[in-house]
C-alpha positions in Angstrom: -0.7 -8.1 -2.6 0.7 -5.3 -1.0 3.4 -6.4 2.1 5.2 -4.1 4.3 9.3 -6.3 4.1 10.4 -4.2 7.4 7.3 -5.4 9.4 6.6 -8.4 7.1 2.7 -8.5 7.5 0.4 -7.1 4.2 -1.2 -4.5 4.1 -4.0 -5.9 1.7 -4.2 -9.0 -0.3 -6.5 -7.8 -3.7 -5.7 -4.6 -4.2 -7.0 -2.6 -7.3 -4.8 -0.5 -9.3 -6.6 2.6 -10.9 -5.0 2.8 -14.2 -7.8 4.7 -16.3 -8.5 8.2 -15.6 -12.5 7.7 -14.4 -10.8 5.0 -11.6 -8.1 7.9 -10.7 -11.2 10.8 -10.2 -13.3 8.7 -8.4 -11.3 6.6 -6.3 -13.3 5.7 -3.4 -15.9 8.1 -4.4 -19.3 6.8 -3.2 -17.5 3.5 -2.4 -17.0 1.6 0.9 -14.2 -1.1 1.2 -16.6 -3.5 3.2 -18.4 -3.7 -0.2 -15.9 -4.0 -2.8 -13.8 -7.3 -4.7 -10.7 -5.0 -3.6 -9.1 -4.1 0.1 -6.7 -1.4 -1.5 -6.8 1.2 -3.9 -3.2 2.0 -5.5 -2.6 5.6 -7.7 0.7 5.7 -9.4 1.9 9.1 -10.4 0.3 10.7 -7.2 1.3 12.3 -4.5 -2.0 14.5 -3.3 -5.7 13.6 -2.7 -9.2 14.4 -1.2 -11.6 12.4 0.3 -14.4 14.3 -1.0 -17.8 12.6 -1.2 -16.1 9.8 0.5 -18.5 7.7 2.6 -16.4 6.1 5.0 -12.8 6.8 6.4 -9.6 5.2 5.3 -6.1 5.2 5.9 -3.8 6.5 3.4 0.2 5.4 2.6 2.4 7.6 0.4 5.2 5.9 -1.2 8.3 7.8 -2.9 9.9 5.9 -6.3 11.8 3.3 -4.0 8.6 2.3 -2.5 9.8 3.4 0.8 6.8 5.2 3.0 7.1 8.7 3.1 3.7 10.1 4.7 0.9 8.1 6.9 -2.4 9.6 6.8 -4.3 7.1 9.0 -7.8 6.8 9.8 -8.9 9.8 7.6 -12.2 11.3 7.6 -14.6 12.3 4.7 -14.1 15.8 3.3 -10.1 16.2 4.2 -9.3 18.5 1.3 -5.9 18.0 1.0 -3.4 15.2 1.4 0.2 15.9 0.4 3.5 14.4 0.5 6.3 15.8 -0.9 8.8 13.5 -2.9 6.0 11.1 -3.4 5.4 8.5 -6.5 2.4 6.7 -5.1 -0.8 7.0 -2.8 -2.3 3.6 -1.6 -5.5 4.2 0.2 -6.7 1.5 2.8 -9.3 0.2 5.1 -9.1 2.0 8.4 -6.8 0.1 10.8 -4.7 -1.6 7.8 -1.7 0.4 8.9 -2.1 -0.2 12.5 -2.3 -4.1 11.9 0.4 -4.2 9.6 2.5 -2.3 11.9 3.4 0.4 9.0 5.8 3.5 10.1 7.0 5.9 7.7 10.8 4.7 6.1 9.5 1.0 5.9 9.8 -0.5 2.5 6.6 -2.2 0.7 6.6 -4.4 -1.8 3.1 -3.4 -4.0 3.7 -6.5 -6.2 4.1 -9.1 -3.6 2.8 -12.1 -4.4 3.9 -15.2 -1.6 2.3 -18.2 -1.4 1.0 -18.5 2.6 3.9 -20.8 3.3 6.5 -18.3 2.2 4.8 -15.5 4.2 4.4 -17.0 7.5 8.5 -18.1 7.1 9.2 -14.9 6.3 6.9 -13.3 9.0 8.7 -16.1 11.8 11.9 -15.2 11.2 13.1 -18.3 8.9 13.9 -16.9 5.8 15.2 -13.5 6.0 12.9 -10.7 4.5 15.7 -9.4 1.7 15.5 -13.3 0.3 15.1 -11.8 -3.5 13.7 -14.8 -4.8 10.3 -14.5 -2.7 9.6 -11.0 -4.2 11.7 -8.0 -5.8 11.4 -4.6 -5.9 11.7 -2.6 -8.6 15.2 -1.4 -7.2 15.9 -5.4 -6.6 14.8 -6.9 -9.7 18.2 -7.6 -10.8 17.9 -11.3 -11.3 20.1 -12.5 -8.4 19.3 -14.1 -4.7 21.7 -12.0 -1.8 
């Protein structure tokens, strides 16, 4: 799951990372999210794409190594040539609207390995557990064993 911890909503539930190098080139090439097991695609070690031969639009997050968002591209159109963001680690491209529903700004922190059970989330989202509670999720600049 992917969750936003400044806005705490997600962003998607079942996202798919592209790990292999034929996932990385195609992407959402020729794909539509309204016909896929996955609401998310994530690309570590990126920080520029395309949406050639896309077929539908999407919004598009760019993380930098702290997971913090650096660039919002949202509701992007087929055949953009070039998106870039500067100092970042990781593209995460969306549905169309996921970063308007999740209430997403640029400097927010996400959490691309959250994984809350629905009772955990909606505390968190109501205000009774404070989002930094470490032993919900970590981040990779967190993950230092310890609840704050």
């Amino acid at each position: 799951m992917i969750f936003n911890l400044d806005t705490r909503r997600y962003l998607a539930r079942n996202p798919r990372v592209a790990l292999r190098q034929w996932e990385r080139m195609r992407g959402m090439i020729g794909r539509d999210f309204a016909h896929t097991d996955f609401d998310a695609m994530i690309f570590h070690r990126c920080r520029a794409i395309h949406t050639f031969f896309m077929r539908c639009r999407i919004d598009v997050v760019f993380l930098d190594a702290a997971q913090q968002v650096t660039a919002l591209y949202p509701d992007v159109r087929p055949w953009r040539p070039l998106l870039l963001a500067r100092g970042s680690t990781t593209v995460i491209e969306l549905p169309t609207g996921a970063i308007a529903r999740s209430g997403t700004r640029v400097g927010h922190r996400v959490n691309l390995n959250a994984n809350l059970t629905p009772e955990t989330a909606e505390r968190i989202r109501s205000g009774l557990l404070p989002a930094s509670v470490n032993a919900f999720y970590q981040t990779p600049t967190e993950n230092t064993g310890r609840t704050e």
